[in-house]
N, C-alpha and C positions, 0 to 999 in steps of 0.2 A: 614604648610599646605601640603608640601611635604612628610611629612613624616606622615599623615593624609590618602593622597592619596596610599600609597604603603602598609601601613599598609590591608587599605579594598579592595585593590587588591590582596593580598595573602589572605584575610579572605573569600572573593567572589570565590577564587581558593577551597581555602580549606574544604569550607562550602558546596559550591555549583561543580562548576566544575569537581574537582575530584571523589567525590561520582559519578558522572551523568557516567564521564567516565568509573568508575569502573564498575558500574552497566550495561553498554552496551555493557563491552568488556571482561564483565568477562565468563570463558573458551570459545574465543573466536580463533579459525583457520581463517587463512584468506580464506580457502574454506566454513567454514558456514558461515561466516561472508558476503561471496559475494551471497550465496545460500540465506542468512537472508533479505539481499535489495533485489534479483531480485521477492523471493516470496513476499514480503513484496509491491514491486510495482507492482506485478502482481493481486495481492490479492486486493489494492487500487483502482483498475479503474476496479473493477465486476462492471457489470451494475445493480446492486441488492442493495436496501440500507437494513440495518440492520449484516445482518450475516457476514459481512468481520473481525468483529475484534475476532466472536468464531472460524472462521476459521482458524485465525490466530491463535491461542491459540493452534486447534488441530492442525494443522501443526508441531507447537512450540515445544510441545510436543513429538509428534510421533517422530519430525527428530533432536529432543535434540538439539534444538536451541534456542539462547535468544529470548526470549518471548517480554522482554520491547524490545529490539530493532527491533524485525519483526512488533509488532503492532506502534512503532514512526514510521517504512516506512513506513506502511499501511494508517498513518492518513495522512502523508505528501505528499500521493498521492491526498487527497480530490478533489484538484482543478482538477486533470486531470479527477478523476471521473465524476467531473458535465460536465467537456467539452467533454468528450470520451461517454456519456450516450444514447442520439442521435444516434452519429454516432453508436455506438455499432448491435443500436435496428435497426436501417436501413439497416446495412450490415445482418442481420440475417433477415428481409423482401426481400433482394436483394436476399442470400443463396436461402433460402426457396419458392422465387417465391408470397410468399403469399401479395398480393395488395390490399386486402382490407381494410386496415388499413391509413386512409388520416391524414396526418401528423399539419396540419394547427390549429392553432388555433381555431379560429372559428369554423372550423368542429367538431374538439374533445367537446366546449363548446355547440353546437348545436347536438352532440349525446347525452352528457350528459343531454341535457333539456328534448330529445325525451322517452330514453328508457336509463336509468342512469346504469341496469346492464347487458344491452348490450354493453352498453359503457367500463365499469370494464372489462369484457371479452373481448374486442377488446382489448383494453391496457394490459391485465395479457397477453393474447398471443403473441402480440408485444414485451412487457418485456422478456417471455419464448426465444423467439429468437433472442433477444441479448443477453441472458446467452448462447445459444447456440454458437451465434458466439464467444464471449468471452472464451468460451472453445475450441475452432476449434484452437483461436488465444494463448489461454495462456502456451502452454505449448514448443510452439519454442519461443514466445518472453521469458520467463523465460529462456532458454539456451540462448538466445543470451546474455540477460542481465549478466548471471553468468559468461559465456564465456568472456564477455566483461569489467565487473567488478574486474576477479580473476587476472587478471597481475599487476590490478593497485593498487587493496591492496596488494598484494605479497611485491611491489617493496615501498608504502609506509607504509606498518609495521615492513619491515626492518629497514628502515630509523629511523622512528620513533617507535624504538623499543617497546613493553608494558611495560618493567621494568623501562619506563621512568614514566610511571603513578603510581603513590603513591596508594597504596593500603591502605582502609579507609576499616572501619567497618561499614557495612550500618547497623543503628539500628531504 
């Protein structure tokens, strides 16, 4: 039985784990690497659904960084996007000044019964300025995040070197 168990722990290594590793670390600096999570969680909490993950892509691209690892941060962000979504759109009615948008339930369901695409318009501009603040906000919290990120992969990919990871053939 023990020798059952050790066996499909190196096969679960070999099979699964190393590939994953390879493939997120491959030509990997620990400056994209910390630039790959701060856009990666800066990109996850847009107050916008759909376009975060072509964003990622072009980012990925453009700044020749791993693509599979900016969009795992970008999805791993989810939860903070539904919790951050609100607040995003309220701090861009706060910016903005603009108050005619009444945040309650009830209200938005009782606009929607009234005049359904005045209702979409009140919400598409509400949406517009939490993208706006999202962008006001994203580009010192991405420095903080990189600035905050880069000491601490520096000092553990010394540690744990990359020539520690087996290099697989992804096929």
């Amino acid at each position: 039985m023990v020798l059952y168990l050790i066996r499909s722990k190196h096969y679960i290594r070999r099979k699964f784990v190393s590939p994953l590793l390879a493939l997120l670390t491959m030509g990997i600096t620990p400056h994209k690497l910390a630039l790959t999570f701060a856009l990666g969680s800066v990109i996850g909490i847009l107050p916008l659904f759909g376009p975060a993950s072509l964003l990622c892509a072009f980012l990925g691209v453009r700044l020749k960084l791993n693509i599979p690892a900016l969009l795992l941060v970008c999805y791993l962000m989810a939860p903070f996007h539904l919790l951050l979504y609100v607040p995003f759109i309220k701090m861009g009615i706060a910016i903005f000044g603009s108050s005619d948008f009444a945040f309650s339930y009830e209200q938005i369901v009782s606009l929607l019964k009234q005049d359904w695409l005045m209702a979409l318009n009140k919400i598409w501009l509400a949406n517009l300025l939490g993208i706006v603040a999202w962008l006001i906000i994203s580009a010192p919290l991405t420095a903080t995040l990189y600035y905050v990120i880069l000491p601490v992969l520096k000092k553990t990919m010394r540690k744990f070197s990359l020539d520690e990871v087996e290099v697989v053939s992804i096929n």
